[in-house]
C-alpha positions in Angstrom: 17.7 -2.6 45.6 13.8 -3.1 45.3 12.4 0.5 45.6 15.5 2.6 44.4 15.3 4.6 41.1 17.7 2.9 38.7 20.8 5.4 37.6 20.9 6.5 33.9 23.9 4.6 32.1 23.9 7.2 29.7 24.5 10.6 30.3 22.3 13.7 29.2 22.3 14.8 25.0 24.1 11.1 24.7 22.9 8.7 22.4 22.9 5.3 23.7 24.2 2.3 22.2 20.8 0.9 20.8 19.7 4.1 19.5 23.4 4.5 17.6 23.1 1.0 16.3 19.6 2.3 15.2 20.8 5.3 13.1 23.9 3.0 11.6 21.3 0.4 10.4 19.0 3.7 9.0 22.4 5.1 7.4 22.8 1.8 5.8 19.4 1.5 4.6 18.8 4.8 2.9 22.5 4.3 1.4 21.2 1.1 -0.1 18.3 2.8 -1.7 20.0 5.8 -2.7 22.1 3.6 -5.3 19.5 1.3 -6.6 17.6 4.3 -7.3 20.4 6.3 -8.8 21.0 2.5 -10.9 17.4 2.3 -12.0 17.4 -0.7 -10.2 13.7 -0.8 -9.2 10.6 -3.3 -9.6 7.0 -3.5 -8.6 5.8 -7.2 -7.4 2.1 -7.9 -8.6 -0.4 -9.2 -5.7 -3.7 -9.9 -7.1 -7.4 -8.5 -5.2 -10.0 -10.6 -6.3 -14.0 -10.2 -6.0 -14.9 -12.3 -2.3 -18.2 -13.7 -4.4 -16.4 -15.2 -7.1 -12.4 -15.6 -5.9 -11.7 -16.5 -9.5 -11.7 -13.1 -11.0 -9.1 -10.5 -9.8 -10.6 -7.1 -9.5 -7.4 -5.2 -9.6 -3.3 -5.8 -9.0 -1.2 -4.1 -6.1 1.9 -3.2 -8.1 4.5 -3.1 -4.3 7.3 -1.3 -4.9 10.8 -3.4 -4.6 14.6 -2.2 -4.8 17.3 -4.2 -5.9 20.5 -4.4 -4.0 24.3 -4.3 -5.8 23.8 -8.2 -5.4 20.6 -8.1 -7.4 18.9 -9.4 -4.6 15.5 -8.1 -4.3 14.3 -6.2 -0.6 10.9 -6.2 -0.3 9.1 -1.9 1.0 8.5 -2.8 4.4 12.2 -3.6 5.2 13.4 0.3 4.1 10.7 2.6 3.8 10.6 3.0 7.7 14.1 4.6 7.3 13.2 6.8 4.0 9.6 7.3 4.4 10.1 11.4 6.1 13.3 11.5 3.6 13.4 12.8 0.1 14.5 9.5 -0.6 10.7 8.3 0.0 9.6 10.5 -2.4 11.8 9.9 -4.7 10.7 5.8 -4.0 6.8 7.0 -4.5 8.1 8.2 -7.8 9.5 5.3 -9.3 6.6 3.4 -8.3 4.1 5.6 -10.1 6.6 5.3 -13.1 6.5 1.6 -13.1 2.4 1.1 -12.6 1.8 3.9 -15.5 4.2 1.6 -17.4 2.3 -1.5 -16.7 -0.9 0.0 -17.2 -0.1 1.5 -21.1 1.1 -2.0 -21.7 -1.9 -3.8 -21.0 -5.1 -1.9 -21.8 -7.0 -4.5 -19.5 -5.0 -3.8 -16.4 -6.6 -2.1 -13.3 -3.5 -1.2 -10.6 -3.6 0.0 -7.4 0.2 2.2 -6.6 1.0 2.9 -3.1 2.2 7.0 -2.0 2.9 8.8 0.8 0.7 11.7 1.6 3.9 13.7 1.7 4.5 13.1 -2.1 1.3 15.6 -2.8 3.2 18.6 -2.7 6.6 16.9 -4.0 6.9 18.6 -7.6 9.2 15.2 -9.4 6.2 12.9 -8.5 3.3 15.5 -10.0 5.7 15.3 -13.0 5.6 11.7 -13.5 1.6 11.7 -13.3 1.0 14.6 -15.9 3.6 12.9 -17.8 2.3 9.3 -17.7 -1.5 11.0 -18.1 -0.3 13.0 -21.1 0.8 10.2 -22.9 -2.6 8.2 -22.5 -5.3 9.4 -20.7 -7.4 6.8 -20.5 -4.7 5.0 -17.5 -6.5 7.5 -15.0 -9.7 5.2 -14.9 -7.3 2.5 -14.3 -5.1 4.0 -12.1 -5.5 3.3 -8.1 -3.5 5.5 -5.5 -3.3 3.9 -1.7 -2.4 6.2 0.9 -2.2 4.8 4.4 -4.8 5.8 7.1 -1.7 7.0 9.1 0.0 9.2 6.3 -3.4 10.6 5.5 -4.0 12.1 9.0 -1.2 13.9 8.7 -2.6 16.4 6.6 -6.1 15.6 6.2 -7.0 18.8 4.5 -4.3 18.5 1.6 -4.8 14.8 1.0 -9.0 16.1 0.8 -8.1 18.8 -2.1 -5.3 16.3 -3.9 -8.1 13.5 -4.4 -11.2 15.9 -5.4 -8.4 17.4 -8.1 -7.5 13.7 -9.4 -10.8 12.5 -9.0 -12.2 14.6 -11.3 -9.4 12.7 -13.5 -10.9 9.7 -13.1 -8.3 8.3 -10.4 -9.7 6.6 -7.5 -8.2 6.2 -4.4 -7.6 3.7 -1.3 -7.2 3.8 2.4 -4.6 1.6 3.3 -4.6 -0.2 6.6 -7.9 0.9 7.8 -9.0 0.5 11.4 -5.0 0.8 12.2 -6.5 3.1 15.1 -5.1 6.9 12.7 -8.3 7.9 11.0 -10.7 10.4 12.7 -13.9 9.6 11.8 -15.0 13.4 11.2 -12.1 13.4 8.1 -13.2 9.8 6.9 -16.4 11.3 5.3 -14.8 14.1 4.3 -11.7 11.8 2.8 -14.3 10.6 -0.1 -12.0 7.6 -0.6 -13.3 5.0 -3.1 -12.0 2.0 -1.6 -11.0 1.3 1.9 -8.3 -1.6 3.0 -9.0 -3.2 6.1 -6.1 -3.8 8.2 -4.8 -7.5 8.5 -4.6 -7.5 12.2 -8.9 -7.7 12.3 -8.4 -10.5 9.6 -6.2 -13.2 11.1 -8.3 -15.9 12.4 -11.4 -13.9 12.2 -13.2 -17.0 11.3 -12.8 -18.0 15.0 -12.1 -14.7 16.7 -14.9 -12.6 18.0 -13.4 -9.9 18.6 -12.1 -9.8 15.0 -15.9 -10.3 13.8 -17.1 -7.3 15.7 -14.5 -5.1 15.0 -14.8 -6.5 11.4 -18.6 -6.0 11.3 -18.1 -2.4 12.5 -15.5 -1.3 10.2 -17.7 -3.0 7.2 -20.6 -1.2 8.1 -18.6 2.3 8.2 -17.3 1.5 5.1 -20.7 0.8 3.6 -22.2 4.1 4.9 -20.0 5.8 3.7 -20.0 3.7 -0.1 -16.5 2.5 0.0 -15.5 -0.2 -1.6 -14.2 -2.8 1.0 -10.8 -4.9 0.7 -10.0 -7.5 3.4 -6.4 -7.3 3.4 -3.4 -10.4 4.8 -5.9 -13.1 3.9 -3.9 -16.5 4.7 -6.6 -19.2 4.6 -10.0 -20.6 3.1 -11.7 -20.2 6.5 -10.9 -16.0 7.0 -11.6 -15.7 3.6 -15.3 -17.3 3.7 -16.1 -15.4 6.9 -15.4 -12.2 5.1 -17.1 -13.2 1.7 -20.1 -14.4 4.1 -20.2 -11.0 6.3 -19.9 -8.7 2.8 -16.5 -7.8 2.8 -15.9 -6.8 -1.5 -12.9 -8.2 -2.2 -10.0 -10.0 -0.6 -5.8 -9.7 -1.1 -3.3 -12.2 0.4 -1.6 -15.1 0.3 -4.2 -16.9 -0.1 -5.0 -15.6 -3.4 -1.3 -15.4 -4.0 1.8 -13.5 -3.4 3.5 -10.7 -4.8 5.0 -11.5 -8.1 7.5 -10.1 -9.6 6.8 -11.9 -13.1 3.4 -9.8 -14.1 0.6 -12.6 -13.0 -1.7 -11.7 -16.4 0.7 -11.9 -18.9 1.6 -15.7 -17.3 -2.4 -16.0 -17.2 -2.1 -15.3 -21.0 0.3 -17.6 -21.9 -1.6 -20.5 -20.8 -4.2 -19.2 -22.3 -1.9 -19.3 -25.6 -0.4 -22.9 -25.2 -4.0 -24.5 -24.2 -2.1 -24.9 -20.0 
């Protein structure tokens, strides 16, 4: 009846059916993970960032972390690290990324990367091991070496994400905020952050060409950014119009589809076989 309080279905310290489903799918998911990471069966997929001015020369890579399932097929972050990002599992997922761009990046002298992590990795001992390990083998990867923390994981702990990048700074490692504008980031801690670059979220860029609502909030979050003298990415760029808006309203660089997928085939060394063969 209109105006009557509906009854509860499901009874106090209960869970209810959607919620159970919820943790079966979660149960599933970090299950999945656990064995391709116990079978090494991890990957990065290569998205190129290239300069808005001149979209014909990549700036730097995004190496996105990938597992492999016990069919081999390949399950792209966003569809488990919901489930193992407060787990040990994402740390342990943070650490075979790093692995795999310090890899990448001693192969190929030329190569500038960008690697994703979770500000909860900064105290997680296995993952400081796989930097001082990868940095003791060749140094000169730091100057090359990107780390993207997201503006949500950074405001988490503000003050320990503040310390970790003045200590690997000093390294020569720059840093990224991920997903900038995402509504996280207190602007009293964003000029404290220091961060090098900053990612704009993808939700100002689609269809800013025609959207003014995306162009303010766009020109606003630009402007922060060059205040503040942080290199600006326009992240999920999908089409020749978004991307000549932000080229024309001095966005830095641009990353998306666009400019091309993630790959899982490393996108230089197919540039470099062309090159090679004349194609």
């Amino acid at each position: 009846m209109r105006g009557r309080k509906r009854r509860n279905l499901v009874e106090p310290g209960e869970a209810s059916p959607l919620d159970a489903a919820i943790a079966q799918r979660d149960r599933g998911t970090m299950s999945m993970v656990r064995d391709a990471l116990e079978r090494g069966d991890t990957v990065l997929a290569f998205q190129p960032v290239v300069q808005a001015s001149n979209p014909d020369r990549t700036v730097f890579y995004e190496g996105l972390i990938r597992v492999l399932d016990e069919t081999g097929r390949v399950i792209p972050a966003k569809e488990f690290m919901g489930a193992v990002e407060t787990q040990e599992l994402g740390r342990e997922i943070d650490c075979a990324a790093l692995r795999a761009g310090l890899r990448a990046l001693r192969q190929t002298p030329s190569l500038r990367l960008s690697i994703n992590m979770s500000a909860r990795s900064i105290g997680y001992p296995k993952w400081k091991q796989v930097l001082n390990r990868g940095l003791s083998v060749d140094p000169n990867v730091a100057e090359r070496l990107i780390l993207e923390i997201t503006e949500k994981s950074a405001m988490q702990m503000p003050e320990l994400v503040t310390t970790f990048m003045t200590e690997l700074q000093d390294k020569g490692i720059a840093f990224a905020l991920d997903d900038f504008g995402a509504g996280h980031t207190a602007f009293r801690y964003l000029k404290e952050f220091y961060f090098d670059i900053v990612k704009i979220d993808g939700q100002f860029i689609r269809k800013v060409h025609s959207d003014p609502n995306n162009q303010v909030l766009m020109q606003a979050l630009i402007s922060v950014s060059e205040h503040l003298d942080m290199f600006t990415v326009a992240e999920a760029v999908e089409t020749g119009q978004e991307a000549g808006w932000l080229a024309a309203a001095g966005v830095d660089c641009l990353q998306g589809y666009f400019f091309g997928a993630p790959s899982l085939t490393p996108p230089w060394l197919v540039e470099a076989g062309r090159a090679a063969t004349g194609g």
